[in-house]
N, C-alpha and C positions, 0 to 999 in steps of 0.2 A: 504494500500500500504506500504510496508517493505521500501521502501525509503524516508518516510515524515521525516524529522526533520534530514535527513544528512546532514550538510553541515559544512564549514571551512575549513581552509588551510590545516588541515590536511588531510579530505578527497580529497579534490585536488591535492596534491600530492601523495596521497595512488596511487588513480587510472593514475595518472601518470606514476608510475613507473611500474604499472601492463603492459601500454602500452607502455614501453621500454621494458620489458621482452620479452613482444609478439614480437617486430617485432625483436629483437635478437633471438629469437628461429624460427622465418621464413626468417632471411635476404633478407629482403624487406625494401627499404627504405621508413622511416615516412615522414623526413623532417619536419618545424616548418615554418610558417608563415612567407613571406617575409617580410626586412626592408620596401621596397615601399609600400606596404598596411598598414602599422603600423596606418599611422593616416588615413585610409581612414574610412567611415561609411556606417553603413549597410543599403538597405531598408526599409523605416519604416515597411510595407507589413509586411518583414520576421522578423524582432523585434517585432511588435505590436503581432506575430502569437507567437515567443517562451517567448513572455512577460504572455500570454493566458495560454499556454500551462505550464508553468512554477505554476499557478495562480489555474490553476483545479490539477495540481501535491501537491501541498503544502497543500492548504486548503480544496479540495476536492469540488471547486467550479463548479459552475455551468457553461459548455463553452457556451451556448447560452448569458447568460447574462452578465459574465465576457468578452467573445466578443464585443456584443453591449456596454457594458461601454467602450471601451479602442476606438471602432471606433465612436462614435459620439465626444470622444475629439479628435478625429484626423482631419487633414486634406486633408487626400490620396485623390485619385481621383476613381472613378467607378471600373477600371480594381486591382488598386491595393488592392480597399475592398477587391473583387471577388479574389485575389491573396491571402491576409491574409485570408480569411473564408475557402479558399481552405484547406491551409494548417493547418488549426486549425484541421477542421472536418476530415480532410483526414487522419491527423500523430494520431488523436485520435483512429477511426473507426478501422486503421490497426497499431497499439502500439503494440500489440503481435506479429507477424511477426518481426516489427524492432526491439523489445526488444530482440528478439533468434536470427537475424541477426549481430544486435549491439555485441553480449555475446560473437556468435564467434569469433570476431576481439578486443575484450577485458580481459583480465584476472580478471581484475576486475569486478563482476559484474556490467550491468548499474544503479539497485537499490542503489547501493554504494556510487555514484558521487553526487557533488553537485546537487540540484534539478535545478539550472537556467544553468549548466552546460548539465545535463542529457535531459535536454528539446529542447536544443539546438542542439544536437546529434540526437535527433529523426526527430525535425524538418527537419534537414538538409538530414536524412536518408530516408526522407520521399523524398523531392523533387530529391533523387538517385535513390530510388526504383521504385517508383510509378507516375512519372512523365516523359513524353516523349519532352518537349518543354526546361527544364531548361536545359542545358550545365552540365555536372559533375563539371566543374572546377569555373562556378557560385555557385554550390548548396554547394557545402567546403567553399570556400573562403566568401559567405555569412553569412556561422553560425560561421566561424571564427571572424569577423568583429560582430556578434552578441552579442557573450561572451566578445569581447573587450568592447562593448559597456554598457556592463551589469555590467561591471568594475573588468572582471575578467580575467584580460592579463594571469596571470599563469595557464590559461586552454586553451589559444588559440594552443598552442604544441599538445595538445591532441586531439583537435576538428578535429584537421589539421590531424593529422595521422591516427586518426580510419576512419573520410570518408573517405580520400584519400585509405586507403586500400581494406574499405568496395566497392567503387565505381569499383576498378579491380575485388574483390577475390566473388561479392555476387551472383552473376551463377555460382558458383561453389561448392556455400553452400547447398549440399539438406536439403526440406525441409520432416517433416514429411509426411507419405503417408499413407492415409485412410485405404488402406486394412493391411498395418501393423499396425496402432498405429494410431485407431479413436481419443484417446482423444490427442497424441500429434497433431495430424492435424488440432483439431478444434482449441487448443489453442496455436499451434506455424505457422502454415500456415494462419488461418482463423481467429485468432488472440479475441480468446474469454478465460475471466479469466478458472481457471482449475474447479471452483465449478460450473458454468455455463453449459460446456461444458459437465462433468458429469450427468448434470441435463436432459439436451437434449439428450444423448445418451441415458438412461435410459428411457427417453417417446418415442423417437421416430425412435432408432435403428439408426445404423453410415451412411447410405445413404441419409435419408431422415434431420436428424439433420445436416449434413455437407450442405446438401440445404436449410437448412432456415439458418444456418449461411452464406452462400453466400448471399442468397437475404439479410439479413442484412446489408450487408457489401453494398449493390448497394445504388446509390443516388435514392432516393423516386423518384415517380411523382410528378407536383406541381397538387394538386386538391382544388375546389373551390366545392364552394357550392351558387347556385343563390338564390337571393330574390326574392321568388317568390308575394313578397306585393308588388313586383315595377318592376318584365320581370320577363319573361317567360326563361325557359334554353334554349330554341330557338334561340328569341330573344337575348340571350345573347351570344352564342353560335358565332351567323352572328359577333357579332360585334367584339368580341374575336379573331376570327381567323385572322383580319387585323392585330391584333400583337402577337398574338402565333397562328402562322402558323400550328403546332401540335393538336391544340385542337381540344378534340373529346366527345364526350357523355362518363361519366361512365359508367362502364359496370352491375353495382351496383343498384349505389345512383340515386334516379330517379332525384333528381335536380343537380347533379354533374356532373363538367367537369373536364375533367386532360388537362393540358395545356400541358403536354410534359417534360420534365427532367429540363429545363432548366428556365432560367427568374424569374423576382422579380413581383410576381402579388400585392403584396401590395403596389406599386408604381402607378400601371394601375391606369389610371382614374374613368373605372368602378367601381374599391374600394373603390374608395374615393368617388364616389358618392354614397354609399352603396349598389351598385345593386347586390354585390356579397360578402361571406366570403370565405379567406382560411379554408378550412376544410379538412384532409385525407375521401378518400369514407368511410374505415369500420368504423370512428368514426360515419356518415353520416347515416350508416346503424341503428347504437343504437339507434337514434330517428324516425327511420322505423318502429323498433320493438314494441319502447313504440307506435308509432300512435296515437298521438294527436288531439283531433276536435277541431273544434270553438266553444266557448261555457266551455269546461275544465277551472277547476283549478288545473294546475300544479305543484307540490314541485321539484325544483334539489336542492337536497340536498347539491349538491359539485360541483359548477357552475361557479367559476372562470377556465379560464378565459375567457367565456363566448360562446364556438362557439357551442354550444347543445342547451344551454338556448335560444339564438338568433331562432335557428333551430325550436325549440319547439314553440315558441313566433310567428315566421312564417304560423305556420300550422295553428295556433289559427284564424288566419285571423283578427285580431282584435278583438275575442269576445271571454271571460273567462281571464284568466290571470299567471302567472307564477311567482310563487313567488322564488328567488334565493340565496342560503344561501351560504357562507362561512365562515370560522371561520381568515381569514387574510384579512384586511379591507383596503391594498392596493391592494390587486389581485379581490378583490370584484370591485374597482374601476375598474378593465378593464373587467368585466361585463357590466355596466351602461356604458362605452366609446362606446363599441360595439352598445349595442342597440340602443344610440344615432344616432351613424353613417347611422345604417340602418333602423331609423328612425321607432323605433318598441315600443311602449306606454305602453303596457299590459306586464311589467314586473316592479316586484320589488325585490330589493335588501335589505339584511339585514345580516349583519355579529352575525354568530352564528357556535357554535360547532355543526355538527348534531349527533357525535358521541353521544353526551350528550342527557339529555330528549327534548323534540320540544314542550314540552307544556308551554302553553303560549302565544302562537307565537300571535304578536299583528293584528288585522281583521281591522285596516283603511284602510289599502289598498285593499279589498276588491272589486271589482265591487257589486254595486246594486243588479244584478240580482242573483249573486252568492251567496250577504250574504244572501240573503230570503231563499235559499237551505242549509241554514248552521243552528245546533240546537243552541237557543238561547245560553243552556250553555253548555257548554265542549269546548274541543278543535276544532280548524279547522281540517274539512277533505276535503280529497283530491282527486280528480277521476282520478288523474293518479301521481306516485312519480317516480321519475331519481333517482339512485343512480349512479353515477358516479365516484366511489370511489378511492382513492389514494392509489397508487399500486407500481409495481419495474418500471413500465416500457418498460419490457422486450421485447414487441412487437415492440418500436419503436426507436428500433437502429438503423435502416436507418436515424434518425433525430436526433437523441442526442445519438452520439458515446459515450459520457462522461458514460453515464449510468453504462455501463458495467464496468469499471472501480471502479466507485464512491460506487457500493452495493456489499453487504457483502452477505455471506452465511446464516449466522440469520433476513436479512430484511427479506423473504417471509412471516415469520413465526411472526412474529413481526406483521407486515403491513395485517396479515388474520386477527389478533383480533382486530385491530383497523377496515376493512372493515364490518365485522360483526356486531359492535357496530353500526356501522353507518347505515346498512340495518336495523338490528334491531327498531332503535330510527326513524329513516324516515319510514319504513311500519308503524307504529305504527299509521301513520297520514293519512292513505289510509279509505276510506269508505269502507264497503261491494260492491262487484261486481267492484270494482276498480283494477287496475292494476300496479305494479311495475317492472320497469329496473332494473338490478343491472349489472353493466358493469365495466370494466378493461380493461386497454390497456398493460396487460400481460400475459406471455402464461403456468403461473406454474399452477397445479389442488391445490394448499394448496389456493391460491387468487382467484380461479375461483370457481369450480365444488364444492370443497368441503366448501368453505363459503357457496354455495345456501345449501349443503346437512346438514349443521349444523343449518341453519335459518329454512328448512321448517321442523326438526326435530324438535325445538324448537318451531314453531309457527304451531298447525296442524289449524288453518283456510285459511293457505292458501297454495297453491297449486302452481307446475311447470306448465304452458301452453304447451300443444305439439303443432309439427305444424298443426296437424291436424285442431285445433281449433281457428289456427289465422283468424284473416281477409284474405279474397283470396289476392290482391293485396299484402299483405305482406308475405306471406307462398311462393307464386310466384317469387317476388324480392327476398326473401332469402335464398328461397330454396337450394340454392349451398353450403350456411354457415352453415345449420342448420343438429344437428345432430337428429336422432331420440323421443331423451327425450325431446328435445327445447333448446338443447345449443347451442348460434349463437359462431361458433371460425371461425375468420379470419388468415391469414397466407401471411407474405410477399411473402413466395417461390411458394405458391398455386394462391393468389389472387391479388398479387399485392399491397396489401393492409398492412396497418400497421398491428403489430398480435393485435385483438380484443378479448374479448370475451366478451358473452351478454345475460342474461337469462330473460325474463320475468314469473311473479307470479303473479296469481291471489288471492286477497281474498274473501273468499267465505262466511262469516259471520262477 
C-alpha cells in the first residue's frame, strides 16, 4: 500500500490545502467543525472501527484479529459490537469504491493523508455510501469527533469538508462501467486491487469475473457443520430452527446446515455443547473428497485451526486416528481446543514444519491396532494424507475483506513453492493404494492446477483420480464441482460457496 509510513503535520496540512483548493474551484461551501461539538466524543463502535481500520492500514494486520483484540477490551454492548464489525468488514470489503469516490472530492490523493486521518474518511465514507439507517449529518460529524479523538484536531476541517461534500456530490460521480473499462469497474466500482482484477479478467473474461467479484463483495452464509459422534443433521437441524428461523440443509455438505446471512452460531448453545462446528460447505466438501473410514490413519498436514481435522476425526467414528501437524504451536492449540469441545479422542497434535522432511515423526500415539499394520522400521504410513495448504486466500473475501488489500502481486508465486514442498514432504508418508487431498481456499491455477501438475510430474507413482473412479456417494455429492480430470473448484458467484479448490491423488506403488 503506497500510503504506509505517511504521516505528520506536514502531510496534514499538505492535504489540507489540496481540500481548500477543491472547494475554491467548485464554490461549494466546506465549513469546519462546530464550537458546540468541540468537546463532544465519539462512539466507541465508530472509534474502536477506524482504530481497526487504521491498525490493518499501517501494519498490514490482520482485521479479524486486530478486531477481536480491540472488542474483548471493550465494553460496548451486542448492537454496538454488531455496529463496529459492520463497519470494519464493510469500509474494508468496498475500500476501492470509496478510495475513487474519496479522490474525487480531494486533490490530494487519499494515499497521501495521514493513515489515522485516511481511515477515518473511509470509515465515515462508508457509513455515506453504503449504509441506509445512519443520518449523513451523524456519519460526518462522527468521524469528525473520531480524528479529535485520535488527537488530531488539525484534521477535523478536513474530515468535515470532504464528507460533507462527498454526502451531496456522490450520485453524481459515475462510476466505471463494465462494457467500457472491465478493469476500471472491477477495481473502482467492485472495489478489487488493479493486479487482482487483471488476474480474473484474464481467466474468466469481464462478465463472469465482475460476478465473482460481486459475490465476493456479499456477506457469506453462516454454515455449520454437525457432529455427527453426538446428532444426526436432522436432529440438529429441528432444534436449530427455534433460533435460526432460516436454517436449511446444505445443498452440498451432507452434514451441513446454513443458518441464513445473519447471527453469531458460536454463541448457540449447541456449540458449546459440541454438537456442531462452524465450517463454510466447500471447505466441508474437501473432507468428502479425501472420505475417510473408521479404522484410517490420517496425516493433515496443515491443521490449524482445526475445522477439517475435527471433520476427519468424525468420520473415523472413533477407530484409527488423525495425527495433526503445524508448524505455529499457538494455532496448533486451537486444534486440540476444538477436538476437546466436540469431545473427539483419536486425534493428535504435534507442531512440525510439513514443508520440511516428516521422517521421524514419533509412533506413541499410535493406536494398537494401527501400529501392528505399521513396518517395524521406517517411517509411518498413512492410508489417507490432507494437504491443506496455505494459500492467498482469494476464494474467501466474502470473510476476510482485508485479504485483498494485504497480498501483493508476487505472493501466488511465492506461496506455489512453499505449497509444493509441503504436498511433496506429506505424500511422501502415504502407503501404496492410499490416497491424498491437496486443497486451497484460492482461485489462481499457479496455487491450484499447476502445483498438482508439477507434483504428479515429479512423482510418476502417483496419479490424479477422475471422477469416474471415486466412491458413488462422493462422485454424486460433487458432481456439480468437479471438472473432468478431478478438479473439485468451488465459486462464491456459482455455488455459494467460498472459492475452493481440491484434487485428490492416488499412489499406486
Amino acid at each position: 500500500m503506497s500510503d504506509r509510513g505517511e504521516s505528520g503535520d506536514e502531510g496534514g496540512a499538505a492535504a489540507g490545502a489540496g481540500v481548500r483548493a477543491k472547494r475554491r474551484h467548485r464554490g461549494r461551501p466546506g465549513g469546519s467543525p462546530s464550537g458546540a461539538n468541540r468537546g463532544a466524543q465519539p462512539t466507541q463502535a465508530r472509534l474502536l472501527a477506524v482504530r481497526v481500520m487504521d491498525r490493518v492500514q499501517r501494519v498490514r494486520a490482520y482485521a479479524d484479529l486486530s478486531l477481536h483484540h480491540y472488542l474483548i477490551q471493550s465494553a460496548l454492548s451486542a448492537a454496538d459490537r454488531a455496529l463496529a464489525t459492520e463497519l470494519v468488514y464493510g469500509t474494508l470489503r468496498w475500500r476501492g469504491r470509496i478510495d475513487y469516490l474519496l479522490n474525487q472530492v480531494l486533490d490530494t490523493p487519499i494515499t497521501k493523508l495521514e493513515p489515522p486521518v485516511a481511515s477515518a474518511l473511509r470509515v465515515g465514507a462508508y457509513q455515506l455510501l453504503f449504509t441506509d439507517r445512519i443520518p449523513a449529518s451523524a456519519a460526518v460529524d462522527e468521524s469528525v469527533r473520531c480524528v479529535r479523538a485520535l488527537g488530531l484536531e488539525r484534521a477535523t476541517g478536513l474530515v468535515n469538508a470532504v464528507l460533507r461534500r462527498l454526502s451531496t456530490e456522490h450520485a453524481d460521480i459515475p462510476l466505471p462501467r463494465l462494457e467500457d473499462d472491465p478493469k476500471g469497474h472491477l477495481v473502482n466500482a467492485l472495489s478489487f486491487p488493479e493486479w487482482i482484477a487483471e488476474r480474473w479478467l484474464e481467466q474468466y473474461g469481464p462478465e463472469e469475473a465482475a460476478a465473482l467479484a460481486r459475490a465476493s463483495n456479499d456477506p457469506p452464509p453462516f454454515t455449520i457443520r454437525a457432529n455427527t459422534t453426538r446428532v444426526t443433521r436432522e436432529e440438529l437441524l429441528v432444534e436449530l430452527t427455534e433460533r435460526f428461523p432460516d436454517a436449511a440443509p446444505c445443498r452440498y455438505a451432507r452434514d451441513g446446515i446454513s443458518l441464513g446471512r445473519r447471527g453469531d452460531a458460536s454463541r448457540d448453545p449447541a456449540f458449546l455443547a459440541g454438537r456442531f462446528s462452524v465450517q463454510d460447505e466447500a471447505a466441508q466438501l474437501v473432507v468428502d473428497l479425501l472420505d475417510p473410514k473408521p479404522g484410517d490413519l490420517v496425516l493433515d498436514a496443515c491443521a490449524a485451526p482445526g475445522g477439517k481435522t475435527s471433520a476427519i476425526a468424525e468420520r473415523l467414528r472413533g477407530k484409527g486416528a488423525v495425527l495433526a501437524l503445524d508448524r505455529h504451536p499457538r494455532r496448533l492449540g486451537l486444534v486440540a481446543r476444538t477436538t476437546r469441545r466436540l469431545g473427539l479422542g483419536n486425534v493428535h497434535t504435534l507442531e512440525r514444519d510439513a514443508g520440511q522432511s516428516l521422517e521421524g515423526l514419533p509412533r506413541d500415539w499410535l493406536p494398537a491396532d494401527a501400529a501392528t499394520r505399521q513396518p517395524e522400521d521406517g517411517p509411518i504410513l498413512f492410508d489417507r494424507v490432507l494437504v491443506d495448504a496455505p494459500c492467498t486466500g482469494l476464494g474467501t473475501l466474502r470473510r476476510n475483506p482485508d485479504a485483498r488489500w494485504r497480498l501483493a502481486p508476487e505472493s501466488p508465486p511465492e506461496l506455489a513453492r512453499h505449497q509444493l514442498s509441503i504436498l511433496q514432504q506429506s505424500a511422501a508418508t502415504l502407503k501404496p493404494g492410499g490416497c491424498v487431498v491437496y486443497s486451497t481456499c484460492t482461485l489462481l491455477p499457479e496455487e491450484n492446477e499447476q502445483v498438482v501438475e508439477t507434483f504428479l510430474a515429479s512423482r510418476p507413482a502417483f496419479r490424479l483420480v477422475p471422477p469416474s473412479e471415486l466412491p458413488e456417494p462422493v462422485r454424486t455429492a460433487l458432481a456439480p464441482m468437479l471438472s473432468e480430470e478431478g478438479f473439485l473448484r468451488c465459486f462464491p458467484h456459482v455455488h455459494d460457496t467460498d472459492g475452493f479448490f481440491a484434487a485428490r491423488m492416488e499412489r499406486t506403488r
